[in-house]
PDB file of N, CA, C, O and CB in Angstrom:
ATOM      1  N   UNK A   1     -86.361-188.371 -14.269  1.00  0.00           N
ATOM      2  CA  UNK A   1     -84.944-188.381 -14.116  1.00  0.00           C
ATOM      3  C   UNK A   1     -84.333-186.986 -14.215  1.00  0.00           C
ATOM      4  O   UNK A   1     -83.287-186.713 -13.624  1.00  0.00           O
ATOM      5  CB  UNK A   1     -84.346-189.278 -15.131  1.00  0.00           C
ATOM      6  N   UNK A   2     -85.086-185.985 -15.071  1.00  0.00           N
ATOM      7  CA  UNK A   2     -84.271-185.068 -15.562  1.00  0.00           C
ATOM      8  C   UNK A   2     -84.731-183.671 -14.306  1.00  0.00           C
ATOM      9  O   UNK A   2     -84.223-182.552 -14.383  1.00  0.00           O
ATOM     10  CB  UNK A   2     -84.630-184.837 -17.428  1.00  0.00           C
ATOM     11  N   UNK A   3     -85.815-184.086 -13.170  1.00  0.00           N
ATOM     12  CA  UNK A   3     -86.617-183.326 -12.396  1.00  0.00           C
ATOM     13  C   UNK A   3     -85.382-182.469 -11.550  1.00  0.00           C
ATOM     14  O   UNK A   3     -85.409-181.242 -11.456  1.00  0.00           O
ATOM     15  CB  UNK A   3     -87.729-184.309 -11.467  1.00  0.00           C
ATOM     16  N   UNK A   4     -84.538-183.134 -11.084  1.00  0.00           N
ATOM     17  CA  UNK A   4     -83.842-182.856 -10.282  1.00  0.00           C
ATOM     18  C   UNK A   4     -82.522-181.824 -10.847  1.00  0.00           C
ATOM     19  O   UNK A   4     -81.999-181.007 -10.088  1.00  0.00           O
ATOM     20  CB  UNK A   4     -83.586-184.103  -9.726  1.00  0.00           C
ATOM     21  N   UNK A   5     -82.121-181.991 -12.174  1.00  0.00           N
ATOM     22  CA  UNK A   5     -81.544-181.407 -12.633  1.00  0.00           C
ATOM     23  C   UNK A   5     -82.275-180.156 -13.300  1.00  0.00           C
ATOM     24  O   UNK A   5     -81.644-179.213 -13.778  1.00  0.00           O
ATOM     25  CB  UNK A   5     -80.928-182.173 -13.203  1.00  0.00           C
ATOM     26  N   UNK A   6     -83.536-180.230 -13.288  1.00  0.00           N
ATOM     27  CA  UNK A   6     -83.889-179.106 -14.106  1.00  0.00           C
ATOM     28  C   UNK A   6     -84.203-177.576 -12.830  1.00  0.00           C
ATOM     29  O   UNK A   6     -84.197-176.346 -12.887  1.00  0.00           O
ATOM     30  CB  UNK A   6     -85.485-179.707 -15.153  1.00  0.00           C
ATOM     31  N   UNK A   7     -84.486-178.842 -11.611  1.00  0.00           N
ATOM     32  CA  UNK A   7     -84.693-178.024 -10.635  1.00  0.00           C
ATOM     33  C   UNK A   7     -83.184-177.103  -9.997  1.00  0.00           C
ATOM     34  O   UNK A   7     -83.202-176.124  -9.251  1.00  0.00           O
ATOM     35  CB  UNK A   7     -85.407-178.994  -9.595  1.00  0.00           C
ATOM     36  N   UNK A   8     -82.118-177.716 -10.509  1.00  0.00           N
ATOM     37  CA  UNK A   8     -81.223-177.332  -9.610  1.00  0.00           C
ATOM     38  C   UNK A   8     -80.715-176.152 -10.528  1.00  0.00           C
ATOM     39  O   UNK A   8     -79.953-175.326 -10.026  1.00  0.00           O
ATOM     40  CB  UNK A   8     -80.166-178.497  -9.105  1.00  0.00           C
ATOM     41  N   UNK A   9     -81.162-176.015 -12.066  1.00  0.00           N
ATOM     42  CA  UNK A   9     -80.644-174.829 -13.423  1.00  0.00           C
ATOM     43  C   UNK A   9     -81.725-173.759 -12.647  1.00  0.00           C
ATOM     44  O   UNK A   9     -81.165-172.793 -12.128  1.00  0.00           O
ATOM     45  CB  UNK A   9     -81.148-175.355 -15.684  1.00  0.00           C
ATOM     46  N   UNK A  10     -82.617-173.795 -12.563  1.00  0.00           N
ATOM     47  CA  UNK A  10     -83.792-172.951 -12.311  1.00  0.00           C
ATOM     48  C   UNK A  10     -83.349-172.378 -11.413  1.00  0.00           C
ATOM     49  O   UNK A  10     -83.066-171.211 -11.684  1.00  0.00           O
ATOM     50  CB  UNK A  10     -85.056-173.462 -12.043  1.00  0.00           C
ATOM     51  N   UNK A  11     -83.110-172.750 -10.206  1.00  0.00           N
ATOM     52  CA  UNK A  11     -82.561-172.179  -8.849  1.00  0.00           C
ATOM     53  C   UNK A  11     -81.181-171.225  -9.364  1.00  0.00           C
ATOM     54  O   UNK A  11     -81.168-169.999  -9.249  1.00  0.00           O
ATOM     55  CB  UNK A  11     -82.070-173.626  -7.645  1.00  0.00           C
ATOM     56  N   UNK A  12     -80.223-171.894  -9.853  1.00  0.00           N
ATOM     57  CA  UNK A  12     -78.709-171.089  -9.978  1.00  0.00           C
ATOM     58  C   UNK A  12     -79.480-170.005 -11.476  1.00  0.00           C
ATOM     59  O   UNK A  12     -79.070-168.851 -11.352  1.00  0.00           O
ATOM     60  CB  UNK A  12     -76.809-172.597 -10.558  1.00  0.00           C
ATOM     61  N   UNK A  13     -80.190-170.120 -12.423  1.00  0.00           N
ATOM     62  CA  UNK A  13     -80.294-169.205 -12.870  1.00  0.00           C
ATOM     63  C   UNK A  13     -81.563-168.102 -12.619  1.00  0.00           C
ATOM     64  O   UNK A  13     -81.808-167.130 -13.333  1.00  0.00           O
ATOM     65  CB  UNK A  13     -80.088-169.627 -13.869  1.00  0.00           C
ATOM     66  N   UNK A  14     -82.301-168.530 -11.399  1.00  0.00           N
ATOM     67  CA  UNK A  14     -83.059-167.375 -11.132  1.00  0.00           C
ATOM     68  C   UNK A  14     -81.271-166.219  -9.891  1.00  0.00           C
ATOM     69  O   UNK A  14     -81.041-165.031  -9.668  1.00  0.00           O
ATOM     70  CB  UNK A  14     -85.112-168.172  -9.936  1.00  0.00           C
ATOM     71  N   UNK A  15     -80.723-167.256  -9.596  1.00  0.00           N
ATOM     72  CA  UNK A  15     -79.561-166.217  -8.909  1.00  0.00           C
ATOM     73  C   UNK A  15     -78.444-165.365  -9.629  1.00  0.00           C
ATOM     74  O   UNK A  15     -77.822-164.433  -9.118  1.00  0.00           O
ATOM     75  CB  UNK A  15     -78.729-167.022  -8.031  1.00  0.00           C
ATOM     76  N   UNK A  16     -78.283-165.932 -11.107  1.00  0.00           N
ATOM     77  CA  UNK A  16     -77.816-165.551 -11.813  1.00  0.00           C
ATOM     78  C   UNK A  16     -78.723-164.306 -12.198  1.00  0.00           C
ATOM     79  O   UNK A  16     -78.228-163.242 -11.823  1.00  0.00           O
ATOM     80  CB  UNK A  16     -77.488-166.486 -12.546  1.00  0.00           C
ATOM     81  N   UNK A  17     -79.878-164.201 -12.828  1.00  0.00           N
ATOM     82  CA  UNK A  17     -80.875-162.921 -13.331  1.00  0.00           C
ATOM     83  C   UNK A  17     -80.885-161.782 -12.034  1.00  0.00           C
ATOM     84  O   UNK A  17     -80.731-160.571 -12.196  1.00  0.00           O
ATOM     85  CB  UNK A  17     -82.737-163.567 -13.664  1.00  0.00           C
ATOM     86  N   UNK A  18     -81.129-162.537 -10.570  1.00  0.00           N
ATOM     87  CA  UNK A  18     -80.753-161.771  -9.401  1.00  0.00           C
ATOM     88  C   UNK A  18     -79.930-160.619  -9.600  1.00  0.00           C
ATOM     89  O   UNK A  18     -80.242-159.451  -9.368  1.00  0.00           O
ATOM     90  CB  UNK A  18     -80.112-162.562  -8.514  1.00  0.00           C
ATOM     91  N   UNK A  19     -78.497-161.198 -10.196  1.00  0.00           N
ATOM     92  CA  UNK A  19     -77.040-160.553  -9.514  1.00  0.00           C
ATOM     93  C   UNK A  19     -76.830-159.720 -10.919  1.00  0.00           C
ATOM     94  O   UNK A  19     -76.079-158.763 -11.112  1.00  0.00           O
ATOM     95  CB  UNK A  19     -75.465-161.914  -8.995  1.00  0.00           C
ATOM     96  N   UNK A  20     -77.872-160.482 -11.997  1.00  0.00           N
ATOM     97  CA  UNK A  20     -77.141-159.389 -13.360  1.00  0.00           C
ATOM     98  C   UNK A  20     -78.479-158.171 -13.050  1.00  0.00           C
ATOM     99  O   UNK A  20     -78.388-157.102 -13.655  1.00  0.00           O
ATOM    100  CB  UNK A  20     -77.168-160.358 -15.673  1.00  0.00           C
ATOM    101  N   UNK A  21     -79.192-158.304 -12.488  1.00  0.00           N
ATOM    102  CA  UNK A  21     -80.137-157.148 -12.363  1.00  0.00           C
ATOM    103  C   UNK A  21     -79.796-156.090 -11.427  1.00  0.00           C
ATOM    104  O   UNK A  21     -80.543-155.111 -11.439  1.00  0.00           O
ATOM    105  CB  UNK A  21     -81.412-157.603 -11.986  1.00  0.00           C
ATOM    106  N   UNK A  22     -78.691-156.090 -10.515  1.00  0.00           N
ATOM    107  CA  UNK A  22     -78.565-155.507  -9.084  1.00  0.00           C
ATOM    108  C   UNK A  22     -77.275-154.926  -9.868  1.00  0.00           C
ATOM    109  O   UNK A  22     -77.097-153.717  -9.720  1.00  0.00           O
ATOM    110  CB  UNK A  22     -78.440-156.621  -7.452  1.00  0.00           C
ATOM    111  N   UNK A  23     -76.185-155.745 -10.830  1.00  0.00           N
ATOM    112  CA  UNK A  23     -74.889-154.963 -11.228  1.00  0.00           C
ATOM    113  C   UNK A  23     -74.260-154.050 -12.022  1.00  0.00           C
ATOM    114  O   UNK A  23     -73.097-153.682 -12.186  1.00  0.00           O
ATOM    115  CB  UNK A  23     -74.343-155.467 -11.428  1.00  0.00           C
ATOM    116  N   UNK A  24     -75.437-153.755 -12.517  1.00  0.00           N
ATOM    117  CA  UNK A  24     -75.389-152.617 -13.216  1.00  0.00           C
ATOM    118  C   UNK A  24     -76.261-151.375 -12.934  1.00  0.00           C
ATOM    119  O   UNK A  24     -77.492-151.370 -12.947  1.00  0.00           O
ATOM    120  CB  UNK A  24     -75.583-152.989 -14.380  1.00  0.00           C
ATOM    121  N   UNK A  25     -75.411-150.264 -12.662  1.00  0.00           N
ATOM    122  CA  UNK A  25     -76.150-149.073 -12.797  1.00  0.00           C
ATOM    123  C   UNK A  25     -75.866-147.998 -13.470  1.00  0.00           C
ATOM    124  O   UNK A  25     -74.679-147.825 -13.747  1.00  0.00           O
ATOM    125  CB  UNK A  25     -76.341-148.666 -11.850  1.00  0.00           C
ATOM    126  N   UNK A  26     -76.868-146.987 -13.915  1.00  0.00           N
ATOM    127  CA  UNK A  26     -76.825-146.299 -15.117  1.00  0.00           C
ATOM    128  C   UNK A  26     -75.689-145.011 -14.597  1.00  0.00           C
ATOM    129  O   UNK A  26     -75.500-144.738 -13.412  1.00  0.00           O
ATOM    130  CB  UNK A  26     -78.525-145.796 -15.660  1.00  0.00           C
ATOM    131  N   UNK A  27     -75.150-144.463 -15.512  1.00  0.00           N
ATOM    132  CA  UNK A  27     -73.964-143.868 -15.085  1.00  0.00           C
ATOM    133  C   UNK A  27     -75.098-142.247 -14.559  1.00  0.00           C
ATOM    134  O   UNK A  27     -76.268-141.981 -14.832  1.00  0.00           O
ATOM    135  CB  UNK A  27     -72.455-143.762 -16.640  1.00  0.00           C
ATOM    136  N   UNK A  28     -74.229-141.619 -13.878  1.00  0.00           N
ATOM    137  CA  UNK A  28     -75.453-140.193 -13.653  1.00  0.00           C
ATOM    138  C   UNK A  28     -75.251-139.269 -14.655  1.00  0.00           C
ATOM    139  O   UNK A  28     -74.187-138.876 -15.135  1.00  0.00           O
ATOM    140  CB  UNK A  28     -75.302-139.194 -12.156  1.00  0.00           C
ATOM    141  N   UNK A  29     -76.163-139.025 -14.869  1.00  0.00           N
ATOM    142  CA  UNK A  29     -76.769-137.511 -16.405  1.00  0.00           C
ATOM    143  C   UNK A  29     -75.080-136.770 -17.017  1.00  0.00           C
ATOM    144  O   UNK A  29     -74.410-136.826 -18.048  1.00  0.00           O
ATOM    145  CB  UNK A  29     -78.150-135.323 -15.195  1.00  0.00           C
ATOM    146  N   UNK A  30     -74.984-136.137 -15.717  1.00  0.00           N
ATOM    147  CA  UNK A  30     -74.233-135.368 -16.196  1.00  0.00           C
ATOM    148  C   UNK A  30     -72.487-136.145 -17.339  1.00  0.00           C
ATOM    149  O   UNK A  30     -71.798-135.689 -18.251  1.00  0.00           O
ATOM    150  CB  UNK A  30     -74.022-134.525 -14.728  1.00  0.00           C
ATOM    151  N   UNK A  31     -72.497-136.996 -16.816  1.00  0.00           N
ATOM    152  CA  UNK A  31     -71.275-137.825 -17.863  1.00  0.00           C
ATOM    153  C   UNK A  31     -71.770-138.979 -18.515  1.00  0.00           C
ATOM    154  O   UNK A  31     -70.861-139.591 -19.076  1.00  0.00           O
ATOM    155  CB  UNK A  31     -69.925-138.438 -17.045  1.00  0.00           C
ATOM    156  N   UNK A  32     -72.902-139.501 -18.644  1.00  0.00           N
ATOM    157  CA  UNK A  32     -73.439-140.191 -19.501  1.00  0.00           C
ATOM    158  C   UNK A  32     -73.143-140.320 -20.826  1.00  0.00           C
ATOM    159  O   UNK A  32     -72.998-141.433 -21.330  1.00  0.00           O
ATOM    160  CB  UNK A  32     -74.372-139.951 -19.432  1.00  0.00           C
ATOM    161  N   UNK A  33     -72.966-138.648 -21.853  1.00  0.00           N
ATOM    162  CA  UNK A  33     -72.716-138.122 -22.578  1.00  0.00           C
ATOM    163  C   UNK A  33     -71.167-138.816 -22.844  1.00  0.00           C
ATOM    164  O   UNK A  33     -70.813-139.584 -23.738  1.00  0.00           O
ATOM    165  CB  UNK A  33     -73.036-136.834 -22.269  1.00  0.00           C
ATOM    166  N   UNK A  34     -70.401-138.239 -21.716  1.00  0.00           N
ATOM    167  CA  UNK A  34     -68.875-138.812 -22.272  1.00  0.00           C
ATOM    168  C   UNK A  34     -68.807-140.168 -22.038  1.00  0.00           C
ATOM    169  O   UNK A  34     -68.008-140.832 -22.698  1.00  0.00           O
ATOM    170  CB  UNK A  34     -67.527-138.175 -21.529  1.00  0.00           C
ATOM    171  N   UNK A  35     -69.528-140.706 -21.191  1.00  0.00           N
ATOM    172  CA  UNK A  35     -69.304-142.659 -21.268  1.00  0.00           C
ATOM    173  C   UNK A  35     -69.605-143.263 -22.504  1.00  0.00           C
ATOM    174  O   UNK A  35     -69.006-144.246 -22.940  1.00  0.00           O
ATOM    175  CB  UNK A  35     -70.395-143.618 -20.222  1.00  0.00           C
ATOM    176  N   UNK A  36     -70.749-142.542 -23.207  1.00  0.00           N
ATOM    177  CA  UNK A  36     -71.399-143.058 -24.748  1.00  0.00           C
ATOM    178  C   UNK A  36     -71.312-143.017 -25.969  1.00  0.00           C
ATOM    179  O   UNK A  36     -71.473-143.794 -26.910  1.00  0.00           O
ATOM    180  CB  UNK A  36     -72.220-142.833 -24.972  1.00  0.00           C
ATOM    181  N   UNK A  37     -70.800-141.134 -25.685  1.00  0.00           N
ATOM    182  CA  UNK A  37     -71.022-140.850 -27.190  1.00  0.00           C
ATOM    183  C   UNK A  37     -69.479-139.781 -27.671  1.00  0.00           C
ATOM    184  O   UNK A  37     -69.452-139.082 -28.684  1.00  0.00           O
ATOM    185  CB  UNK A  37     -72.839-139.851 -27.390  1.00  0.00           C
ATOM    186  N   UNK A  38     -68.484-139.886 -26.809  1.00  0.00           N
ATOM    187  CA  UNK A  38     -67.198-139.559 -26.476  1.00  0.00           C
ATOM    188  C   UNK A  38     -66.300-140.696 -27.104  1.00  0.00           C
ATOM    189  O   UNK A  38     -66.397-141.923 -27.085  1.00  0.00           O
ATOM    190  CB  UNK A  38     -67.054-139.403 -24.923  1.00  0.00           C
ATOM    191  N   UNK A  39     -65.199-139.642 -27.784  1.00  0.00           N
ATOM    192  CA  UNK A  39     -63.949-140.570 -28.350  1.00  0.00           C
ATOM    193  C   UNK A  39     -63.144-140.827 -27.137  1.00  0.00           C
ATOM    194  O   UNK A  39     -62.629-141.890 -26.789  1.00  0.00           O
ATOM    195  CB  UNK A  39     -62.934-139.808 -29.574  1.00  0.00           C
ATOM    196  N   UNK A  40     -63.123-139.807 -26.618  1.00  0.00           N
ATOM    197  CA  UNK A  40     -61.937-139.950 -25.431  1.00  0.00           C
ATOM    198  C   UNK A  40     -61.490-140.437 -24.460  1.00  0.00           C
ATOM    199  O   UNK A  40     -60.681-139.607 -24.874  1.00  0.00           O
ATOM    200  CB  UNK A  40     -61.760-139.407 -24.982  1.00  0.00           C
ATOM    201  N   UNK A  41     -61.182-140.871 -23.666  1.00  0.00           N
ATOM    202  CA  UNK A  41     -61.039-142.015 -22.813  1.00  0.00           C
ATOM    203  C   UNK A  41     -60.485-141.361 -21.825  1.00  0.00           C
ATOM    204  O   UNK A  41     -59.875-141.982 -20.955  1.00  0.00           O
ATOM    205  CB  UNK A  41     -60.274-143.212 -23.285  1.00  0.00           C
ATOM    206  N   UNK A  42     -60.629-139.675 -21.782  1.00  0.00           N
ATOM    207  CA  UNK A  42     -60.132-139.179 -20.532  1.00  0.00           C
ATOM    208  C   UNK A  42     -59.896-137.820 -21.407  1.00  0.00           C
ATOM    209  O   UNK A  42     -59.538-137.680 -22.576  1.00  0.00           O
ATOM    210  CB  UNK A  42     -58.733-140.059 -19.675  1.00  0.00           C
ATOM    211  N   UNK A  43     -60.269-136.771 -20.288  1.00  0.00           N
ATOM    212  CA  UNK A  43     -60.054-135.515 -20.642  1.00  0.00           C
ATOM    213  C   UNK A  43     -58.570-134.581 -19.673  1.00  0.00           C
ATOM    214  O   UNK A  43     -58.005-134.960 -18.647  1.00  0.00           O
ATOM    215  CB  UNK A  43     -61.637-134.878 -20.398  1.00  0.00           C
ATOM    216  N   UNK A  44     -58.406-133.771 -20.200  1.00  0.00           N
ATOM    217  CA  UNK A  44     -57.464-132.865 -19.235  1.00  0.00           C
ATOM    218  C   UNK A  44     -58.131-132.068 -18.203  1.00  0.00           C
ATOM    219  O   UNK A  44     -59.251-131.569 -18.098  1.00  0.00           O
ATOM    220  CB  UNK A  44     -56.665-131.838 -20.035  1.00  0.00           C
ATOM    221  N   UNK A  45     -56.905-132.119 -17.353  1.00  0.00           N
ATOM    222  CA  UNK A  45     -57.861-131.673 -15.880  1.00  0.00           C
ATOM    223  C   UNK A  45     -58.283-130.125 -16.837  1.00  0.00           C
ATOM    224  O   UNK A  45     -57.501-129.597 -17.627  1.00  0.00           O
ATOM    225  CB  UNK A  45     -56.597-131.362 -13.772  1.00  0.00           C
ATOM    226  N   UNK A  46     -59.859-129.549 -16.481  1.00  0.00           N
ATOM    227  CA  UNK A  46     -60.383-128.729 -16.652  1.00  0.00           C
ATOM    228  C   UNK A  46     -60.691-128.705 -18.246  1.00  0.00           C
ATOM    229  O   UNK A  46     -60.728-127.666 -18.904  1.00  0.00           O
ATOM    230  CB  UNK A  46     -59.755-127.820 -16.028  1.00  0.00           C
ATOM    231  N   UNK A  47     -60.864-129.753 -18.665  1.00  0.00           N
ATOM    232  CA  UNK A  47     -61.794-129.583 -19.774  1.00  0.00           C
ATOM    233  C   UNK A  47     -62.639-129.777 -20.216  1.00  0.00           C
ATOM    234  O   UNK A  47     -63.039-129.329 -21.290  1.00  0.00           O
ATOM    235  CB  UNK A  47     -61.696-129.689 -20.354  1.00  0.00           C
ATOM    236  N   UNK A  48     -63.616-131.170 -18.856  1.00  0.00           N
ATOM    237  CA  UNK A  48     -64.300-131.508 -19.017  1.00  0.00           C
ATOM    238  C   UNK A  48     -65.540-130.312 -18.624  1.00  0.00           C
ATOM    239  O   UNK A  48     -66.744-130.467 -18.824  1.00  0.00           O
ATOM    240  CB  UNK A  48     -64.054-132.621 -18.599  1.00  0.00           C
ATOM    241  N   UNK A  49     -64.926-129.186 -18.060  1.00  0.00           N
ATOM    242  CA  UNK A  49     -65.951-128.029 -16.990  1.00  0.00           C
ATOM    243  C   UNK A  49     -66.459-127.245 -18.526  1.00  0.00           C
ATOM    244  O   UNK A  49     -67.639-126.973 -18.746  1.00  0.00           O
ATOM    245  CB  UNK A  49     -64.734-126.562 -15.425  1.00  0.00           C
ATOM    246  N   UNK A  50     -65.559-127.012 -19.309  1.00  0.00           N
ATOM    247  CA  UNK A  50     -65.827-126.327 -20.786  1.00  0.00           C
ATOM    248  C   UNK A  50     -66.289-127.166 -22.191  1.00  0.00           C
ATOM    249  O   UNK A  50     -66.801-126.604 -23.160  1.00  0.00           O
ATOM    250  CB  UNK A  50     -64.446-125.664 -21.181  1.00  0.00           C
ATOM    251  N   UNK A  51     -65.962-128.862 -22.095  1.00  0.00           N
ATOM    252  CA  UNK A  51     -66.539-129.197 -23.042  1.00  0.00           C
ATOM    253  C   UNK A  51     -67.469-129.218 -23.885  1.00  0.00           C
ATOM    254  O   UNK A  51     -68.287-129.995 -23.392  1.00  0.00           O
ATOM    255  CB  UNK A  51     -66.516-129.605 -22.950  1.00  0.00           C
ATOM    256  N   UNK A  52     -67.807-128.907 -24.710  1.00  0.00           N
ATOM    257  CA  UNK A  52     -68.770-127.979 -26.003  1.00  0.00           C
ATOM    258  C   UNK A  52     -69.629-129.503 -26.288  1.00  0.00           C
ATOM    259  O   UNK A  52     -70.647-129.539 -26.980  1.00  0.00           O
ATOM    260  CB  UNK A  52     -67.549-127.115 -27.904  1.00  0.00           C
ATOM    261  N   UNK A  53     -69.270-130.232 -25.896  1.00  0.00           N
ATOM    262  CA  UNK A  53     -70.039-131.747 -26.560  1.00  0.00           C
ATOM    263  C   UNK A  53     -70.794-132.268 -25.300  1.00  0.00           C
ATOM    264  O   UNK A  53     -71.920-132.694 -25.558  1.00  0.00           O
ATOM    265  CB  UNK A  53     -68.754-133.182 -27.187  1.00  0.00           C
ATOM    266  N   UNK A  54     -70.341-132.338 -23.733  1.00  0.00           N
ATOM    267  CA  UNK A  54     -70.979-132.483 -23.071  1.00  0.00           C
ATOM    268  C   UNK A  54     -72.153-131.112 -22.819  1.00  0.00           C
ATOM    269  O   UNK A  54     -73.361-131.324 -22.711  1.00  0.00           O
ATOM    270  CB  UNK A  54     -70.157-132.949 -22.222  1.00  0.00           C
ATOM    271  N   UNK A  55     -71.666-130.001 -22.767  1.00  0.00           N
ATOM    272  CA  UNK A  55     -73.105-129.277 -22.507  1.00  0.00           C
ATOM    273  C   UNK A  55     -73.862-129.123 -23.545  1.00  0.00           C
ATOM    274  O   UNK A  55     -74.651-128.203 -23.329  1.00  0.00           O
ATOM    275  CB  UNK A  55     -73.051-127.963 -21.987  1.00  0.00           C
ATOM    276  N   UNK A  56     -74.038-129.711 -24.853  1.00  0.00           N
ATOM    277  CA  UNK A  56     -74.578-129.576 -25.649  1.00  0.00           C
ATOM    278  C   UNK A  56     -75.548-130.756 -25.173  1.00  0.00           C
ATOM    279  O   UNK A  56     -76.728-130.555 -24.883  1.00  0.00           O
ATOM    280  CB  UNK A  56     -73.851-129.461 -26.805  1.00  0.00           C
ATOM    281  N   UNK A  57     -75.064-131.736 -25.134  1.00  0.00           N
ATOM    282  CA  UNK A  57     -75.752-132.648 -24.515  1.00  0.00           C
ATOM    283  C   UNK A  57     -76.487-133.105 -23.476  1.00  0.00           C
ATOM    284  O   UNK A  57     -77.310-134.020 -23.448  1.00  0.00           O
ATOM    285  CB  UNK A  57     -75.358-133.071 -24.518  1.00  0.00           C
ATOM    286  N   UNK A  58     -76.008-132.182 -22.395  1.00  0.00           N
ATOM    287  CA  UNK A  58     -76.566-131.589 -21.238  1.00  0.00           C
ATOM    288  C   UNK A  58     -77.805-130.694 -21.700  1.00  0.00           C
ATOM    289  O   UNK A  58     -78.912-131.151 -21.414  1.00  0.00           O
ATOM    290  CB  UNK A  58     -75.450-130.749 -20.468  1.00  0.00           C
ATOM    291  N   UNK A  59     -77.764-129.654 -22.282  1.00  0.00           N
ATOM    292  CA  UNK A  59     -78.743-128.636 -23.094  1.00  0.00           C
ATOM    293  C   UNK A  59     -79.978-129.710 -23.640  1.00  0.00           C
ATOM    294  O   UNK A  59     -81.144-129.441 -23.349  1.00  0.00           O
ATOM    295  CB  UNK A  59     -77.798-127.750 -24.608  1.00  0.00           C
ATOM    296  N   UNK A  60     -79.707-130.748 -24.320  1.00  0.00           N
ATOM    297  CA  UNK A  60     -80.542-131.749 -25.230  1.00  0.00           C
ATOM    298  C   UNK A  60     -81.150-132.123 -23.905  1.00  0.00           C
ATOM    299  O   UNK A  60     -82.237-131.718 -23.493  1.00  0.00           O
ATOM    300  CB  UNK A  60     -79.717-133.083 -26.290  1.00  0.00           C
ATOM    301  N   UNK A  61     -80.323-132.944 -23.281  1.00  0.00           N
ATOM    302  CA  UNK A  61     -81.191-133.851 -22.511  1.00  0.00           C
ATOM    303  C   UNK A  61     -82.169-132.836 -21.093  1.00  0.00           C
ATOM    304  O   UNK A  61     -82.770-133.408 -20.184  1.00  0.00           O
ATOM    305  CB  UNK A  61     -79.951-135.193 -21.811  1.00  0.00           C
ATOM    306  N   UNK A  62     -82.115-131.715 -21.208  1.00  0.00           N
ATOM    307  CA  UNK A  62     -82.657-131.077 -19.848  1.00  0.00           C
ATOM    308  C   UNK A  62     -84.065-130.127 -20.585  1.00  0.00           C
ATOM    309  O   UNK A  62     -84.920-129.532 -19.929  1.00  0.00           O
ATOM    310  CB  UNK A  62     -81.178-129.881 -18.901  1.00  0.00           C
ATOM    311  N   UNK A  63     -83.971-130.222 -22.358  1.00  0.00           N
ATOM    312  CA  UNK A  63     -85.245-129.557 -22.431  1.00  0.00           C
ATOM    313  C   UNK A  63     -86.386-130.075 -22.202  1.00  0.00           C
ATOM    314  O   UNK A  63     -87.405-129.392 -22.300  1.00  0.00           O
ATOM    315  CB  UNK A  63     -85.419-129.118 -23.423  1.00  0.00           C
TER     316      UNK A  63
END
């Protein structure tokens, strides 16, 4: 009895694992730093080119 229903979870959640595997992607190197480990939620134009916390972090992650 339960064949048909178990078959029809299996199907919608192998499409579900599909679509959560394809929707996320990792942010690129260089601002990783401010997506993660940043208070700020936005910098002033030209401060992100001098920020002391991203190239430090930049420095870490490139040795």
């Amino acid at each position: 009895m339960d064949a048909p229903l178990d078959k029809k979870r299996s199907w919608l959640r192998r499409l579900l694992e599909r679509g959560a595997r394809g929707a996320v992607d990792d942010p690129p190197a260089e601002i990783s730093a401010c997506e993660f480990e940043c208070r700020k939620l936005e910098c002033r134009e030209g401060e992100w080119e001098t920020c002391a916390h991203r190239l430090r972090s930049a420095a870490r992650d490139g040795d």
